[in-house]
N, C-alpha and C positions, 0 to 999 in steps of 0.2 A: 151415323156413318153408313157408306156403302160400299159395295163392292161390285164392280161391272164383273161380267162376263169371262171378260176376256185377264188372262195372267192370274186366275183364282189357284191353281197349286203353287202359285210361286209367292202368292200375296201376304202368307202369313206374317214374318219379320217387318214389312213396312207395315202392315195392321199394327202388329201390336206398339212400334213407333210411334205410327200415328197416333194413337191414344195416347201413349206418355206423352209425346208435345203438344197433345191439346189438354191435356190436363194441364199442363203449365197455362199454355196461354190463355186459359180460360177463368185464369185470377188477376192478371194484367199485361198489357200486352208487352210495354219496357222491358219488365220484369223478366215475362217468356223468352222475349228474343235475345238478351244477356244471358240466360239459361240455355238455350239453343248452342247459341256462339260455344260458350263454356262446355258443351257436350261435343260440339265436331271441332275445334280450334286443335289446331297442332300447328307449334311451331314448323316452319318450314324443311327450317335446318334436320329435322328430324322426320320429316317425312320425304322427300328425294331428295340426297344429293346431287348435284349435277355431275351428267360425267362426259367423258369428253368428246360424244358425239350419239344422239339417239335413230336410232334407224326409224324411219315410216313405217308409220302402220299399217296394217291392209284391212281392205272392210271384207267384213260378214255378211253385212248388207250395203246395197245400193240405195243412194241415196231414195229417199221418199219411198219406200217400198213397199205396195199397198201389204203382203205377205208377209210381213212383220208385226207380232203381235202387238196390241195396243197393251199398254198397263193399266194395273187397275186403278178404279177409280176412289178416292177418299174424300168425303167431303168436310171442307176444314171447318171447324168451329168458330171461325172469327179470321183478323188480319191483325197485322203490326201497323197499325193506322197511326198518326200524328209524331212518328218516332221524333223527336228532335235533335238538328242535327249537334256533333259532339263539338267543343271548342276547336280541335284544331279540322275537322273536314270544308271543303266548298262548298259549298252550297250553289247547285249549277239552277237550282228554280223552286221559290219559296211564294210565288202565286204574284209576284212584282216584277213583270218584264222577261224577255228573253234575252237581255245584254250579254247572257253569258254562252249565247248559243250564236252560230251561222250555219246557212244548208247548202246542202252540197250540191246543188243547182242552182239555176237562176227563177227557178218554177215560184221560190218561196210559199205563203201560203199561210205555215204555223202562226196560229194566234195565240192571245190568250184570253178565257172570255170567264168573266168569272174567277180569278185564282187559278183559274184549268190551261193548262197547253193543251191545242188543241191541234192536228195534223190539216193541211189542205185541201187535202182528195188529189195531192198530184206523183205519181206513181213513179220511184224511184227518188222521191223528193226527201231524201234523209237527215233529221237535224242532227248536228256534229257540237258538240261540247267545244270550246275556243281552248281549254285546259286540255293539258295532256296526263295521263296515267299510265301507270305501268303497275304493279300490284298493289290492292286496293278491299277497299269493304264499301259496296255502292248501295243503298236504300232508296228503292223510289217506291209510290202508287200508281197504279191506273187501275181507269174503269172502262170495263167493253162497254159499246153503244148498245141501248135500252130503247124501244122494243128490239131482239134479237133477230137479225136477217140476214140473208144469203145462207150458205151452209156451205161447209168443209175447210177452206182454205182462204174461202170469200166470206168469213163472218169476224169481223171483230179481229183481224189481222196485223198486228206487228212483230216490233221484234228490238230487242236492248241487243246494240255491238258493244263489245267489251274491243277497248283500244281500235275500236271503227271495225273491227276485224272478225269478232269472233258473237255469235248471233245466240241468245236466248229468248225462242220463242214465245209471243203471246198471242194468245187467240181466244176466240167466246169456244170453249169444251165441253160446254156444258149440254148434254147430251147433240153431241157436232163430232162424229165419228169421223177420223182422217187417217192420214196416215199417223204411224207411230213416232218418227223424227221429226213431227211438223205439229204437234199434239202442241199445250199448255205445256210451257218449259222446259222442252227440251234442248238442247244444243243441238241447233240445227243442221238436218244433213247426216247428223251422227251418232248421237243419244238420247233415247227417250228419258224422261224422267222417269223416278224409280214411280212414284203413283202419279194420278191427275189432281189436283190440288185445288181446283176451281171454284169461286163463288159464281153467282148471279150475275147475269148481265146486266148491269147498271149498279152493282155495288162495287164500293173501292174494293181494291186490290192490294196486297204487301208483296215486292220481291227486295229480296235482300241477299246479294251475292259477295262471297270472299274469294279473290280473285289472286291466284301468284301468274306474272305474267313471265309469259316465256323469256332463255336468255340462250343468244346465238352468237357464233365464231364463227363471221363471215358467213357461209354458203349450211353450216353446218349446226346444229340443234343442239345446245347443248343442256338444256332443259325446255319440255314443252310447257305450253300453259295446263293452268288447273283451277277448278271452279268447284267451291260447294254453294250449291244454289238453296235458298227457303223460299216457299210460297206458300203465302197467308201462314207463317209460323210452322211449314213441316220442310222438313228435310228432304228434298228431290233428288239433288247430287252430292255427294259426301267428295270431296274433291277428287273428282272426276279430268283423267285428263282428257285436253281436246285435241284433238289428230290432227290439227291445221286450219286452216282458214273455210271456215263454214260456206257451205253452198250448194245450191238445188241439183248444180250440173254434176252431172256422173263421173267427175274428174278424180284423180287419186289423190290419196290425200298426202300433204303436205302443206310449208309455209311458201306461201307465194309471197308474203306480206312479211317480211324480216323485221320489225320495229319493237321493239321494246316498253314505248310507251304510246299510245294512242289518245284518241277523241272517245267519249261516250257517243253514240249514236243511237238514234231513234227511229223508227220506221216508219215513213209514209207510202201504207201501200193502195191508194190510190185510189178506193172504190168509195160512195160512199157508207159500207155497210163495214168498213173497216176503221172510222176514226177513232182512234182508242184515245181516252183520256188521261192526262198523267200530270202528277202534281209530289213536289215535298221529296224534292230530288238532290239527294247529298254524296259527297264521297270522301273518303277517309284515306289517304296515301298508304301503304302498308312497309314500312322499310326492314332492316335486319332486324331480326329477332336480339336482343338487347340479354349479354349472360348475366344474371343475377344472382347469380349462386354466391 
């Protein structure tokens, strides 16, 4: 384990985190990530209610703001590799075809080579899930491209939309200083993760997000979205909410994008020092919490 530079007085509580979840996941990885779940899972109903109208929130920081400190860095023990998916989730790509994908251009491009989806090289070229969601438990892989090149923002760059909308950053971090909103899984635009959580460039990768998706009255908010994010088996966001529709532009925040349920999206951004790879891609619909008592 390591610790960057940067956010060391504040590191201690995700340290010592980090170690409790790599101890788990360091016995199996199923095991760990149903341990995980079971450690940050709260029903919904019990962590906001909705009410009848949420006000915008303002930023502290601008978006991409080199002046924002980076978090530190942890390096995970392993990933939630081959998770399979549960009886009732979709399976949007299990290494057989992209049927279950369309992109949002006419650029196309996405292959699959080897079991791998693989991005184009053509910039703005996003692949859109043909399924829609609205809160959810998403599991995929990817792997940054090997040998590692470009640096910052140009290395090993995507990014997973939650309901096409809402952006959880990927990128090679591994010693690739950026900004802090644009780091290894952050929500972008908006929240850095609690640590950096990065393997190697050319090893798979685990992210596994539980997702409540926002619910609106017309023009008016009447609960925002919320995301706890894992990568490679550690906890980044503990449901964290997101201020509105992700983006690089200095705009305020809000929902520009009112929908309740979306597309998964994937990022083609465009260079060739950004093809990320991704494979073992499922999702799990999340609906009322069910009283059992």
């Amino acid at each position: 384990m390591r610790l960057s530079r940067h956010g060391e007085s504040a590191a201690g509580g995700a340290d010592e985190q980090g170690r409790r979840i790599a101890a788990r996941h360091a016995r199996a990885g199923m095991a760990a990530l149903v341990a995980v779940l079971a450690m940050v899972a709260v029903p919904s109903s019990a962590r906001s209610a909705p009410s009848a109208a949420v006000a915008p929130a303002q930023r502290r920081w601008a978006p991409n703001d080199p002046g924002r400190p980076l978090p530190p860095t942890l390096e995970p023990r392993g990933a939630v590799l081959g998770l399979a998916p549960p009886p009732d989730a979709t399976v949007l790509f299990d290494g057989h075809g992209l049927g279950a994908w369309e992109v949002a251009s006419n650029a196309g491009g996405w292959t699959e080579q080897d079991g791998v989806m693989i991005p184009g090289g053509f910039r703005f070229n996003k692949l859109l899930s043909k399924a829609r969601f609205g809160s959810m438990q998403l599991h995929l892989e990817f792997r940054e491209p090997s040998p590692a090149a470009g640096s910052g923002q140009h290395r090993g760059n995507s990014g997973v939309f939650l309901m096409g909308v809402y952006e959880i950053q990927l990128l090679d971090s591994v010693d690739n200083p950026t900004y802090a909103d644009g780091t290894l899984g952050a929500i972008y635009g908006q929240t850095p993760p609690r640590v950096i959580a990065a393997r190697a460039p050319g090893e798979w990768q685990s992210l596994d997000v539980i997702f409540d998706a926002p619910r609106f009255a017309g023009a008016r908010v009447q609960s925002p979205p919320y995301a706890t994010v894992i990568l490679n088996g550690i906890v980044i966001h503990d449901h964290q909410e997101i201020y509105g529709d992700t983006s690089s532009r200095p705009t305020p925040l809000g929902f520009a994008t009112r929908l309740e349920e979306g597309p998964i999206g994937l990022q083609d951004h465009g260079t060739a020092t950004d093809r990320v790879a991704f494979r073992n891609i499922w999702v799990r619909p999340i609906g009322a919490t069910l009283d059992v008592r």
